[in-house]
N, C-alpha and C positions, 0 to 999 in steps of 0.2 A: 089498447095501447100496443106497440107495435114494439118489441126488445128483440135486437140484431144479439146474435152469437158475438159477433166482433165488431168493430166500428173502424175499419181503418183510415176512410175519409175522413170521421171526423178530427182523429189525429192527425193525420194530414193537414188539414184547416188550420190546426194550430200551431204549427211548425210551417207556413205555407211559405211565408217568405224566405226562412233559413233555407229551407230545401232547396226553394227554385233558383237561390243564389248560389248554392254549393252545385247544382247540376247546370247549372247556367258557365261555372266555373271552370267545370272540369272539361267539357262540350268547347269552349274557347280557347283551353291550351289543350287540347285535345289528348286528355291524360287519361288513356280507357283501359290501360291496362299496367297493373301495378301500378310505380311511379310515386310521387309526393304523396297523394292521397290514400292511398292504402298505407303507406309508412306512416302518413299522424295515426292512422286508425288504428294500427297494429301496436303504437307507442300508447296513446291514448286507452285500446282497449284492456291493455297488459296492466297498466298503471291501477282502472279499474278495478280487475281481478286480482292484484296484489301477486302476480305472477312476474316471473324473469323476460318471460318471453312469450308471445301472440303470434301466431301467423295466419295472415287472412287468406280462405283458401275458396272454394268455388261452392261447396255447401257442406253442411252435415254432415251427411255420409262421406263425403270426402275426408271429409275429417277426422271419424272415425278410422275407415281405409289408412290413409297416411299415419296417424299417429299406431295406430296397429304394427304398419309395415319400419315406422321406424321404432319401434320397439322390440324389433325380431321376429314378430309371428309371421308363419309361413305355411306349406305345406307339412301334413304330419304334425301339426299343431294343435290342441285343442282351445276355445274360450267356451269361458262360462257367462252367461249374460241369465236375466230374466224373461218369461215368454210373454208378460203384459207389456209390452213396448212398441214401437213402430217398428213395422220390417226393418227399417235401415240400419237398426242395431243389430240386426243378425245381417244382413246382408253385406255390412264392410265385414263382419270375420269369412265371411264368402268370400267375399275377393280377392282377400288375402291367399286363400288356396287353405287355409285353415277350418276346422270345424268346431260348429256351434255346439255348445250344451247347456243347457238350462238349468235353472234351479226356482225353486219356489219362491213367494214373497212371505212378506211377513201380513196378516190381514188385517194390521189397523192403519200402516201406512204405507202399504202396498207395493214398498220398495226392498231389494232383496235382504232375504233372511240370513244373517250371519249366521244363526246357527244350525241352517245347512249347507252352508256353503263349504265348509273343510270336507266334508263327505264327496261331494261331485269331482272333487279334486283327482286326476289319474296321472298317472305318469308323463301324458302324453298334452297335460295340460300346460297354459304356456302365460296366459292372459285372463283379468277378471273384468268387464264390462258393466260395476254396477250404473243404473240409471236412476237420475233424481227425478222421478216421476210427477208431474203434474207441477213441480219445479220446489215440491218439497224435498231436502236434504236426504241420499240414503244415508244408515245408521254406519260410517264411513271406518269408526274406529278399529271394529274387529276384524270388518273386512281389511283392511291395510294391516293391520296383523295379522291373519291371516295368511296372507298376500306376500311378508318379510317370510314370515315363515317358511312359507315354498318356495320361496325364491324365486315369484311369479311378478311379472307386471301389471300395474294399474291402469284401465284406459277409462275413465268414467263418462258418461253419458251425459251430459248438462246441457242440450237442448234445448230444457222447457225451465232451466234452472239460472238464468242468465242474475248475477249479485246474490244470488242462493248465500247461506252460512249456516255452518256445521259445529257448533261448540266453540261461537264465537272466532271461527276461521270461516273464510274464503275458500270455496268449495273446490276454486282455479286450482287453490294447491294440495290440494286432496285427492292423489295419483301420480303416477310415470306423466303421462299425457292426461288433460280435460278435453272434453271438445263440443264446442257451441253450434247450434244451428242459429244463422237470420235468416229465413224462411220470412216471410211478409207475419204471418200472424204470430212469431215467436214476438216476445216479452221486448226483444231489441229485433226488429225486425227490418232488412231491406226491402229495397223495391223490386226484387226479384230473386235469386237463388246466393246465398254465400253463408259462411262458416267461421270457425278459425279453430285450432288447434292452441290452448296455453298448455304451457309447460316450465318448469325450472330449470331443468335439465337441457346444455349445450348441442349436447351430442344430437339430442331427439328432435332439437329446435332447429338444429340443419340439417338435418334428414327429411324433416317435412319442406324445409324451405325446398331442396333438391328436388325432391319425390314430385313436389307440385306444379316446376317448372322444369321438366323436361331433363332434369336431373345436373342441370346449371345454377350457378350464383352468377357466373359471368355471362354474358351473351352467347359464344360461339363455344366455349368449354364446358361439353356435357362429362360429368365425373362419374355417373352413372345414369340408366336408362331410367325414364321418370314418365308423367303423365302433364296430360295440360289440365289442373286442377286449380286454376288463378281466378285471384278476386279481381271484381272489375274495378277499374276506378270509379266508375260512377257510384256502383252501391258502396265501394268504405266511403265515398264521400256523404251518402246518406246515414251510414251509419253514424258517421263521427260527430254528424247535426242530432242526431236520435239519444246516442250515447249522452248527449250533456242532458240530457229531460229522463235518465230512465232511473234517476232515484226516485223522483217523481212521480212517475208512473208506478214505482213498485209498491210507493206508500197508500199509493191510491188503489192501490189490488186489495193490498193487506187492511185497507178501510172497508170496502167494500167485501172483502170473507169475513169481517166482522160483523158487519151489519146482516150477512148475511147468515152467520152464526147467531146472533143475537133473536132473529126471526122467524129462524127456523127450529132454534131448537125445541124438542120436543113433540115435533109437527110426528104423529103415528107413522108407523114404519119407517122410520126415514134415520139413516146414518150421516152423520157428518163429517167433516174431512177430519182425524183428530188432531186434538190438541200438540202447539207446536212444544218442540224439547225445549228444554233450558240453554240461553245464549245462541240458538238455532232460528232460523228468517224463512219461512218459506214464502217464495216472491208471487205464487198462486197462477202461474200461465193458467190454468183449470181448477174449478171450483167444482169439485166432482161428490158428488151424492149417494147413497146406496139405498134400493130399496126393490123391493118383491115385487112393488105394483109398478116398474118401470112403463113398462111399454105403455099402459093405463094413463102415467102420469104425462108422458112425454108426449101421447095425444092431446091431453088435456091443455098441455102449455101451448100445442102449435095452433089449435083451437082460440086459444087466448090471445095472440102476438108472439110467444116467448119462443125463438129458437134455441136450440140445446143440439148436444151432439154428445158421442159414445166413445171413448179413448179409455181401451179398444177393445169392440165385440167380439173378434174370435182371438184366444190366444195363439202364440206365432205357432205351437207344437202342433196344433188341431188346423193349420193353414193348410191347403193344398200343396203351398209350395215347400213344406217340411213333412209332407206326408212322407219322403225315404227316411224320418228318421225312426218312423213307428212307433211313436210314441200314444196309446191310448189317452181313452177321458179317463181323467181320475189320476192321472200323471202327476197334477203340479194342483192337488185341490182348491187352495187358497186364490191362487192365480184363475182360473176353473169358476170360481164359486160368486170371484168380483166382477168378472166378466160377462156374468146374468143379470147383474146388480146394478150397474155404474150407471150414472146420468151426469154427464157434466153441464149444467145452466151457465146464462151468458156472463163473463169475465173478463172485460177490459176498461182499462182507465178512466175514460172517460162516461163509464155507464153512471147515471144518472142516481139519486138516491127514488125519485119518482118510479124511475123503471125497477130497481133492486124492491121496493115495494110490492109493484105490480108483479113481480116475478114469484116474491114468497107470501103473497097474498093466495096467490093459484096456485102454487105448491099446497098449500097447508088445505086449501078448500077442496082440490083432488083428494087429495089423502085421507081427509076428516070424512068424506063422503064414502068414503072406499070401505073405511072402518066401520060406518052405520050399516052401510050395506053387508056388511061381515057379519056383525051383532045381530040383524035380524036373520041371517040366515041360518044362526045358530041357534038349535032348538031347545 
């Protein structure tokens, strides 16, 4: 049997006529940039997230970048993020002219450790970039205290975290700025590159709006120098068709990490994602594993049908392109220690209870084999 990593035709298939009517739509009043369509988007997506304000911007990293830069960081700035994340989390405190520093995770939920996070803290620090990893909730409370404390801002990372909740809150308002990828495979995903920035805060809600057009609200009055960081109209108009099916889709993740829970546990060697907190959602972009005999296993599944994938194999500190900050192995251990471990198996909506099956049937039959083979080797 044959289990795709993601499936996104087949979602597609079932949104096919909403889609091709909203791109059929936008293509006839020829609305490709900003314009009505991104304005329901931005209303609709804000309404969502239980936020003031949404601004659709060109992707991710944009996203980060602008809510960064409308939050003040600058040159001579430091942020702190984590190093198990995608480059783009380090690379918008790049752009900004500011510099990165890291901090360790926590190793049961992988997302950063509040308790040491007041330690990296320097004078020269300005910003905290926690990331809701794998689209579970980070532990948001101490950080934001933390955070008052220093008199620091909050950009967090929500990505992979799209209707996430943190202690029965909305993750949108947990920070200065939040900021979403729709990347095609994210949770709310377009048909090609975009973003957006929630926030509550006015001030920070027109700075990105600025920042991402050229440093205009009005056509020809630039107020300051800006960037072309704009959603198209075509994808909020996919989004805005996407956004009404993604409660949907998020109950069908948290169905499927349960069954998947349910079938795996216990399988030898093997970690499971843990248990969620009290009043806390994790909407599961990734259904991520740990275990000694990865590389073993992850033969065994491509052998089988089952594609899988690694988020992420080398931490950002150990990356070539952070070799100037010199940071050794054994730096950030935890971070270090999951990054030999991790297997993320296939998770999206539409996957099948037959396939979630087949998947932790050859999970538990690698593993159970692995462990005979151990037992007799031991004398």
């Amino acid at each position: 049997m044959r289990v795709p990593f993601v499936d996104l035709k087949a979602q597609y298939d079932a949104i096919k006529t909403e889609i091709d009517a909203a791109v059929a739509s936008v293509i006839r009043e020829s609305a490709f940039i900003g314009g009505p369509y991104l304005k329901a988007f931005e209303k609709d997506f804000a309404a969502y997230c239980g936020s003031k304000h949404a601004l659709g911007v060109s992707n991710g990293t944009d996203a980060l970048r602008l809510a960064l830069l409308a939050c003040g960081v600058g040159p001579g700035d430091d942020v702190i993020t984590v190093p198990n994340t995608f480059i783009a989390t380090a690379e918008a405190v790049s752009m900004t002219g500011a510099s990165v520093r890291f901090v360790d995770v926590e190793e049961g939920s992988l997302n950063m450790d509040p308790g040491r996070l007041a330690a990296a803290i320097t004078s020269r620090t300005r910003c905290i970039i926690p990331v809701h990893l794998y689209g579970r909730p980070a532990d948001m409370d101490p950080v934001l205290d933390i955070a008052r404390k220093a008199g620091l801002k909050v950009v967090a990372d929500a990505a992979q975290a799209h209707g996430a909740r943190y202690k029965g809150r909305g993750i949108a308002r947990l920070g200065d700025a939040v900021c979403f990828s729709f990347y095609p495979g994210k949770n709310l995903g377009a048909y090609g590159d975009a973003g957006a920035v929630a926030t509550d805060d006015p001030a920070i809600a027109e700075k990105v709006a600025l920042l991402r057009d050229h440093g205009r609200l009005e056509k020809y009055e630039h107020r300051i120098e800006g960037f072309n960081c704009r959603m198209d109209g075509l994808q909020a108009a996919v989004l805005s068709v996407k956004l009404r099916s993604l409660e949907a889709w998020t109950e069908a993740r948290r169905r499927i990490a349960g069954l998947y829970g349910s079938l795996l546990e216990g399988a030898p060697g093997l970690t499971l994602p843990p248990a969620e907190d009290r009043d806390s959602r994790s909407v599961y972009h990734l259904y991520v594993v740990r275990t000694d005999a990865r590389e073993e296993l992850r033969g065994h599944l491509a052998e089988a049908g089952v594609a899988t994938g690694i988020h992420y194999p080398i931490p950002l500190h150990r990356q070539p392109a952070y070799a100037r900050l010199g940071l050794p192995e054994g730096s950030f251990p935890a971070a270090e220690a999951s990054a030999r471990r991790i297997l993320s198996l296939p998770m999206f909506p539409e996957l099948t209870e037959e396939q979630t099956l087949h998947v932790c049937s050859e999970v538990r039959r690698c593993l159970e084999r692995s462990r005979a083979r151990s037992s007799v080797a031991v004398p």
